[in-house]
C-alpha positions as CSV (number, residue, x, y, z in Angstrom):
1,X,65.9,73.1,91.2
2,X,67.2,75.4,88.5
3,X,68.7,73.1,86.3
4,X,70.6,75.6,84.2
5,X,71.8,77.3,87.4
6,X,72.7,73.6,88.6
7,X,74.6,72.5,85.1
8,X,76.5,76.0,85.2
9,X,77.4,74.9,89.0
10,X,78.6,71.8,87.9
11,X,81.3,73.1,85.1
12,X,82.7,75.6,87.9
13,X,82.6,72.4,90.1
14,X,84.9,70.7,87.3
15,X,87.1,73.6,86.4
16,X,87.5,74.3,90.1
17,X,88.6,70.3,90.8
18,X,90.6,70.5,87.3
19,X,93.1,73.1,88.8
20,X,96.6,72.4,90.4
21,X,95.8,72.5,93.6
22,X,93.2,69.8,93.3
23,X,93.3,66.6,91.4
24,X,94.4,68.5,88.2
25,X,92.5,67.2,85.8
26,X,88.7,66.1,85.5
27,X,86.8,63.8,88.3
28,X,86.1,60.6,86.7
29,X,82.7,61.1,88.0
30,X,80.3,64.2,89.4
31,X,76.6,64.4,90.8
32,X,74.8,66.9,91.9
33,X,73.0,65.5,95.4
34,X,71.7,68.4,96.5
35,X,71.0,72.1,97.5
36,X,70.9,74.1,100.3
37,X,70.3,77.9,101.4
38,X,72.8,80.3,103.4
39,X,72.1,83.9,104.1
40,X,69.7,84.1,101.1
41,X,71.7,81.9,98.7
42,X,71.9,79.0,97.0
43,X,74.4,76.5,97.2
44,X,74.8,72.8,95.1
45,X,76.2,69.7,96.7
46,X,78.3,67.6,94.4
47,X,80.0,64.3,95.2
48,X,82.6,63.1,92.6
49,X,85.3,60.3,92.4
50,X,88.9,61.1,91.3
51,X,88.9,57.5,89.7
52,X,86.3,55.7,88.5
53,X,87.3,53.2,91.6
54,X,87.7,55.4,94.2
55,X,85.3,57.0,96.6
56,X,82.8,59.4,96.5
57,X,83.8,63.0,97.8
58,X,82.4,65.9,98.7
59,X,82.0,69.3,97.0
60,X,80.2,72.7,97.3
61,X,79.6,75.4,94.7
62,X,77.8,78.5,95.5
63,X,75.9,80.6,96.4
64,X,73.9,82.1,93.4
65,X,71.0,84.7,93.9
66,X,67.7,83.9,92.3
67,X,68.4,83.3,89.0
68,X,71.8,84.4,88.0
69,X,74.7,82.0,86.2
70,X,77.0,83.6,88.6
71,X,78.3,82.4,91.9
72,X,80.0,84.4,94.9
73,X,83.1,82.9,94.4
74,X,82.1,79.7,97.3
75,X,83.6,76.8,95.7
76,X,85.5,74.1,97.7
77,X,85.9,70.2,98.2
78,X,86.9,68.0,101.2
79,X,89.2,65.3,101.1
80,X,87.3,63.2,103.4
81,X,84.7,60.9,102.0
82,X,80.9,61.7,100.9
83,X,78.1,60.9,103.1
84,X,74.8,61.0,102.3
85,X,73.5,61.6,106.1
86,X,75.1,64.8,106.9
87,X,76.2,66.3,103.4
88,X,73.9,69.2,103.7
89,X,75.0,69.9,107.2
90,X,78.9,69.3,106.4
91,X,77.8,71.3,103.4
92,X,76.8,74.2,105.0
93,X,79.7,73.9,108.1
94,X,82.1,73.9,105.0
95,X,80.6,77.3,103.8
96,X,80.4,78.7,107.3
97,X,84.3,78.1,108.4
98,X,86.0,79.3,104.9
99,X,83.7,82.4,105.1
100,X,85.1,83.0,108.5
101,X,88.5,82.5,107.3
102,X,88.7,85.3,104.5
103,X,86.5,87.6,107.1
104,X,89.6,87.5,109.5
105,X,92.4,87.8,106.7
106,X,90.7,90.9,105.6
107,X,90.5,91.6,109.2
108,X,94.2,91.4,109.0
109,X,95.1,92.7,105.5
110,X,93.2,96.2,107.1
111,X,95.6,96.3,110.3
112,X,98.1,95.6,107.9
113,X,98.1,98.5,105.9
114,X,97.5,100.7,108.6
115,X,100.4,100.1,110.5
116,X,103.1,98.3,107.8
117,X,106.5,97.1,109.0
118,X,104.9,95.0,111.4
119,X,105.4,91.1,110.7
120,X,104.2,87.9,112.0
121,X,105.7,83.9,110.4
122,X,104.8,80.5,112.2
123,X,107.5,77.8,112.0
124,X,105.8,74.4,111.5
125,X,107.7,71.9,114.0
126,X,106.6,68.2,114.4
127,X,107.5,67.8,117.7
128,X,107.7,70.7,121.1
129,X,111.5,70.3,120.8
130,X,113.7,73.4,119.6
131,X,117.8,74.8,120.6
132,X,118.0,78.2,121.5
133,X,121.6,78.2,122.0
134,X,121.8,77.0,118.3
135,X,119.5,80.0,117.1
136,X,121.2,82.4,118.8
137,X,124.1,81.2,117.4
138,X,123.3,80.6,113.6
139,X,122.0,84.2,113.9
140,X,125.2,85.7,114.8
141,X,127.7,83.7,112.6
142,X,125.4,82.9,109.3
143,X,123.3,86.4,109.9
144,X,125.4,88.8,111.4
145,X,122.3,89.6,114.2
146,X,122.7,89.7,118.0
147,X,121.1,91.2,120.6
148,X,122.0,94.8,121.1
149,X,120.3,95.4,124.2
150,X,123.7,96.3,125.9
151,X,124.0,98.6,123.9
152,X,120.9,100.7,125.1
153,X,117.7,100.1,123.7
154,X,116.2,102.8,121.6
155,X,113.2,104.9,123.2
156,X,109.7,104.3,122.1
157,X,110.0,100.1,121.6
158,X,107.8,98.5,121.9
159,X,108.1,95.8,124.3
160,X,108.1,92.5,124.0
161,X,105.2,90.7,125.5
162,X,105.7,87.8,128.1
163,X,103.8,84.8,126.9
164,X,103.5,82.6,129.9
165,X,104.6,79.0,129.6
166,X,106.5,79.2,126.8
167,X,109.5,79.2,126.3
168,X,111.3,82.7,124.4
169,X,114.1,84.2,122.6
170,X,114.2,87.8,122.5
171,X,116.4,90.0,119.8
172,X,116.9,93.7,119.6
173,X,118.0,94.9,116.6
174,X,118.6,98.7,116.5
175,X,115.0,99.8,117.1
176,X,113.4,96.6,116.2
177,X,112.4,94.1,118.6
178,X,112.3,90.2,117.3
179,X,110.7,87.4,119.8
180,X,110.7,83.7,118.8
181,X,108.7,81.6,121.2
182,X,107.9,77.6,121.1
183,X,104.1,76.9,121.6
184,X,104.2,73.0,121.8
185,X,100.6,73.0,120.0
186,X,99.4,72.6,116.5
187,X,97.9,76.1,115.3
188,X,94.3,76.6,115.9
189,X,91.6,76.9,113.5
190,X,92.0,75.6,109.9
191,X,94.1,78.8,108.6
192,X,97.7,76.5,108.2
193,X,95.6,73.8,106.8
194,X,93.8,76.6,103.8
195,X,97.8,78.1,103.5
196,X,98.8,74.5,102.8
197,X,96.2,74.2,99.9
198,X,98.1,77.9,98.1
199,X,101.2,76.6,97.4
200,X,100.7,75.5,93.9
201,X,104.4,74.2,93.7
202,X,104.2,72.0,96.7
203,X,101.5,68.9,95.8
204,X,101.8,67.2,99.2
205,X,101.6,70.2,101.5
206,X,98.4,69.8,103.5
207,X,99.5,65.9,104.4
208,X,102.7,67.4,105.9
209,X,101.3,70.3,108.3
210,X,99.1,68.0,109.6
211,X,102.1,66.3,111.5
212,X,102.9,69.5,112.8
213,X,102.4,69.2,116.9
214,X,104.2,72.8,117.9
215,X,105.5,75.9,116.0
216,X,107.5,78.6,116.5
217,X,106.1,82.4,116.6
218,X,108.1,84.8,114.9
219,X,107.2,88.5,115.4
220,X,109.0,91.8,114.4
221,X,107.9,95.3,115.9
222,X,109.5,97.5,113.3
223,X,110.5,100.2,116.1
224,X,111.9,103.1,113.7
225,X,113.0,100.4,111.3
226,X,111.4,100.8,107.6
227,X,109.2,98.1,106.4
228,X,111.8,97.0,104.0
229,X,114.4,96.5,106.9
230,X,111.7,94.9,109.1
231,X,111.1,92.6,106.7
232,X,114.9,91.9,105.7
233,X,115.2,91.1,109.9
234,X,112.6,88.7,109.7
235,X,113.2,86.9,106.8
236,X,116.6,86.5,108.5
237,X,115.2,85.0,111.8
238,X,112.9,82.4,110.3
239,X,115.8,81.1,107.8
240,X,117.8,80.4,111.1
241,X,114.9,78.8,112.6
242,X,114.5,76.3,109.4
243,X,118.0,74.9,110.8
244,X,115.5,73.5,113.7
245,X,115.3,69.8,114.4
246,X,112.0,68.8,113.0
247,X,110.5,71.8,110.9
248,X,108.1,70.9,108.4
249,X,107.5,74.4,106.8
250,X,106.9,77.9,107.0
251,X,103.0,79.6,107.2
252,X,104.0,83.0,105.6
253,X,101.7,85.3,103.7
254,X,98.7,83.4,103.7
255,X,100.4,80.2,102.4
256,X,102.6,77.2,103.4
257,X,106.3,77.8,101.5
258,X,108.6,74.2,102.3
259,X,111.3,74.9,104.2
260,X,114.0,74.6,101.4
261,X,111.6,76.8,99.0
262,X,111.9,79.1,102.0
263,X,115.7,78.9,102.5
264,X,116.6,78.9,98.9
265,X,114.2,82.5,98.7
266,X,116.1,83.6,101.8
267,X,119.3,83.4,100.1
268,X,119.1,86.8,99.0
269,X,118.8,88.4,101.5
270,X,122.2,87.0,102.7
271,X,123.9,88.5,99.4
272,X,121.9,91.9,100.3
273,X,119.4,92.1,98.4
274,X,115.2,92.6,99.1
275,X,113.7,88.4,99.8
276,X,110.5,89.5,98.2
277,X,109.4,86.0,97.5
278,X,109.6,85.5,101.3
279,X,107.3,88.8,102.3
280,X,105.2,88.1,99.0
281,X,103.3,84.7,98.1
282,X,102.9,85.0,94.1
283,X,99.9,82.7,93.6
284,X,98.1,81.3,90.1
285,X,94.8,79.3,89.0
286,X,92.9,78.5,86.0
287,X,90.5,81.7,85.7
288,X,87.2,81.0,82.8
289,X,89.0,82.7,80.2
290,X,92.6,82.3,80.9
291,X,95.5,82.8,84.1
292,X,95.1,84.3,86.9
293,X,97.9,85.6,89.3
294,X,97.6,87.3,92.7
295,X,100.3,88.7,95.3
296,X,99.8,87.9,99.1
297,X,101.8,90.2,101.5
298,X,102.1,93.6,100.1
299,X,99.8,94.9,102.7
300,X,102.1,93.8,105.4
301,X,103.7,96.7,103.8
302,X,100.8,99.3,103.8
303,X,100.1,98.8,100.1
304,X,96.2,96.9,98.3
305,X,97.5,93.4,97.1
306,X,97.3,93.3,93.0
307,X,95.4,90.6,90.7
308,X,95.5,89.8,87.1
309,X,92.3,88.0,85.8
310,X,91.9,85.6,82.6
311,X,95.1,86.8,81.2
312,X,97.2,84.9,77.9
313,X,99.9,85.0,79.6
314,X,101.9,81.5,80.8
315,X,102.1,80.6,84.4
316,X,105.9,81.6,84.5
317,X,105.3,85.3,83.1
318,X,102.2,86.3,84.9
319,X,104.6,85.2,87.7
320,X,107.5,87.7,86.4
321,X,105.3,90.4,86.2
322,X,103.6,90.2,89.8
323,X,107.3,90.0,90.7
324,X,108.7,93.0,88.8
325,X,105.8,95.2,89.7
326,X,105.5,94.4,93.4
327,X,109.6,95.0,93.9
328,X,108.5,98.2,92.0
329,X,105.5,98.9,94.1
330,X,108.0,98.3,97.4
331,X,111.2,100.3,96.7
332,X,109.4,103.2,95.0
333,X,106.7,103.3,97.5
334,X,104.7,103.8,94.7
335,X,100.1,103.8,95.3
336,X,98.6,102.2,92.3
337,X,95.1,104.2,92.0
338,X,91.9,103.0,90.2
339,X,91.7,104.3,86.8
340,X,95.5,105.0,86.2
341,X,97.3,103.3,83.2
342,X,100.3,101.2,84.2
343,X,103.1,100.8,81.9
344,X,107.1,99.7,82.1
345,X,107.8,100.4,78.9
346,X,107.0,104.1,76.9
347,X,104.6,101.8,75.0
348,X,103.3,99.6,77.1
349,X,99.3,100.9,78.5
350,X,98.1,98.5,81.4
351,X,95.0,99.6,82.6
352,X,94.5,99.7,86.6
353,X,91.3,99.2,88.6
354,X,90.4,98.7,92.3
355,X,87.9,96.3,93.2
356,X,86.4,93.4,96.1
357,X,89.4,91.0,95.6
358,X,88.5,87.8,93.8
359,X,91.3,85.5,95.1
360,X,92.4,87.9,98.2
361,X,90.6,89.3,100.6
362,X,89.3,93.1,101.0
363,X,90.0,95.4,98.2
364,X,92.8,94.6,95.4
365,X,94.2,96.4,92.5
366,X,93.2,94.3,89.1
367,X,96.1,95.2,86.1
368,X,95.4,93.9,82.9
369,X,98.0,92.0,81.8
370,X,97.6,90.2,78.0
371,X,100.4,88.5,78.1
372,X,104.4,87.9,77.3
373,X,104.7,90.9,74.8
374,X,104.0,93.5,77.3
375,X,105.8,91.9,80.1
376,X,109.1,93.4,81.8
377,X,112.0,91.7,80.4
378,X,113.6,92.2,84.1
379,X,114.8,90.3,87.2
380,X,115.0,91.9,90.5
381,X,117.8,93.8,90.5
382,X,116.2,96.5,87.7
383,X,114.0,97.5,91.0
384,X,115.0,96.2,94.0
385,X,118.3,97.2,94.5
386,X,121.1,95.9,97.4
387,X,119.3,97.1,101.0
């Protein structure tokens, strides 16, 4: 065993388990157990206690290549309790199912931004139970939306696919087309369960999605609408469905909001102006050398997703600046480009790369951003303005 490459893996191990979405601060104890080799790399096994009573867990860091001090970015932990038996094997599994899970959202992040407008939110419900008449109806009092297929339905919609056994609602908006349909079974796969673990400002999410029994499907075909308008009409739709009977949150943009986070976001859009914090996730974590901030959605709009790495800047305006520049991005329609210089200000020079996303999947654009005395002194109304 390389012990340098193993003590190296152990103080990502204990940065990684020091971050918010983990036990925020250090484990009380850590070994390394073991190593193991996938696709040519290597990978250390770590079991750690958040307590010095509690029990041993398990955790993974990896993979290096022969030598180096630098990992792949492989580096996660499992709430359930350490076994010595199968920790290689559950090791390895681990490894195997999150790699799968980034290969299909770049899967998705690529269809994305090839044809934009297009959106898709799941309604966590904890039991198969949901009102249509009371949809329907929150829609046209709160929303001002009802079905306009009376009114002759545009050429060139697409049409709404008949899912059997499940019961659907059906909207058409102008050109759009809006379906909401119960499926009275949890999600498949673990992709809900890894959103739950995003959301930075929600501590207990993954413990409530795992009560979830059914969800709702939300899907808007864009028809001739623009992506903004799309995404206004959805962001409409799944506020109404938060006004179900036993919703336990929203899987949007790669992450788990809680359904009054989601409301509270959606409230703009009822005074007319862009919900981007419900079309873009703004997420944060501890980076080596300072914050690091990344947007999740923008490709549902045809656009790369944009990172900041080790930057000086506090939590809250590394947040403002993803904000500003993504409601800029949006309502400009504006392509950052790799080796353009990104300013708001005459004065300001932020340099702009492209790059394999570290925190996102595919490629991302990486803006440097040092910090509070270059950031945008702005809200959202400076670029996004009433739709």
């Amino acid at each position: 065993m390389n012990t340098e490459q193993r003590d190296a893996a152990q103080q990502e191990m204990i940065r990684w388990l020091s971050g918010p979405l983990e036990l925020g601060r250090e484990p009380a104890q850590i070994e390394c157990v073991g190593t193991f080799k996938l696709r040519g790399l290597c990978y250390y096994i770590f079991r750690f206690k958040k307590n010095a009573g509690s029990r041993w867990t398990l955790g993974v860091c990896g993979g290096y290549k022969d030598g180096s001090l630098e990992h792949c970015g492989h580096i996660f932990s499992e709430p359930e309790e350490y076994g010595e038996v199968d920790a290689a094997k559950r090791s390895a599994h681990l490894v195997k199912r999150v790699n799968q899970y980034w290969k299909e959202q770049a899967r998705i992040e690529e269809k994305h931004k090839k044809k934009p407008g297009n959106f898709k939110n799941i309604v966590l419900l904890e039991q198969a139970v949901w009102d249509r008449e009371a949809l329907k109806k929150e829609l046209k009092e709160k929303w001002k939306l009802e079905d306009k297929i009376g009114l002759g339905k545009a050429k060139g919609v697409e049409k709404a696919k008949k899912i059997p056994d499940q019961e659907t609602f059906t909207l058409h908006w102008h050109s759009a087309v809006v379906t909401v349909a119960m499926v009275p079974s949890p999600v498949a796969g673990h992709e809900v369960d890894n959103g739950a673990k995003k959301n930075h400002t929600w501590r207990n999410a993954s413990l409530s999605v795992k009560r979830h029994n059914a969800h709702l499907s939300v899907t808007v075909m864009h028809g001739k609408l623009s992506a903004v308008e799309s995404g206004m009409l959805l962001v409409k739709t799944v506020a109404a469905c938060c006004s179900q009977k036993g919703v336990l949150g929203i899987y949007a943009n790669g992450t788990v909001y809680q359904t009054e986070q989601y409301k509270h976001f959606a409230g703009m859009a009822r005074a007319g102006v862009f919900p981007i914090r419900n079309l873009v996730w703004f997420g944060c974590y501890n980076g080596k050398k300072g914050i690091c901030g990344y947007t999740f959605g923008l490709s549902q709009f045809g656009y790369d997703e944009i990172e900041v790495l080790n930057s000086t800047a506090s939590e809250q305006e590394l947040d403002d600046f993803l904000l500003a520049l993504s409601n800029y991005v949006i309502y400009h329609k504006i392509v950052l480009k790799h080796g353009e210089v990104l300013g708001f200000q005459t004065w300001q020079k932020l340099p702009v790369t492209r790059s394999r996303g570290v925190a996102v999947p595919g490629e991302s654009i990486k803006v440097g951003f040092p910090g509070v005395k270059t950031a945008p002194k702005t809200g959202y109304s400076r670029y996004v303005g009433e739709i």
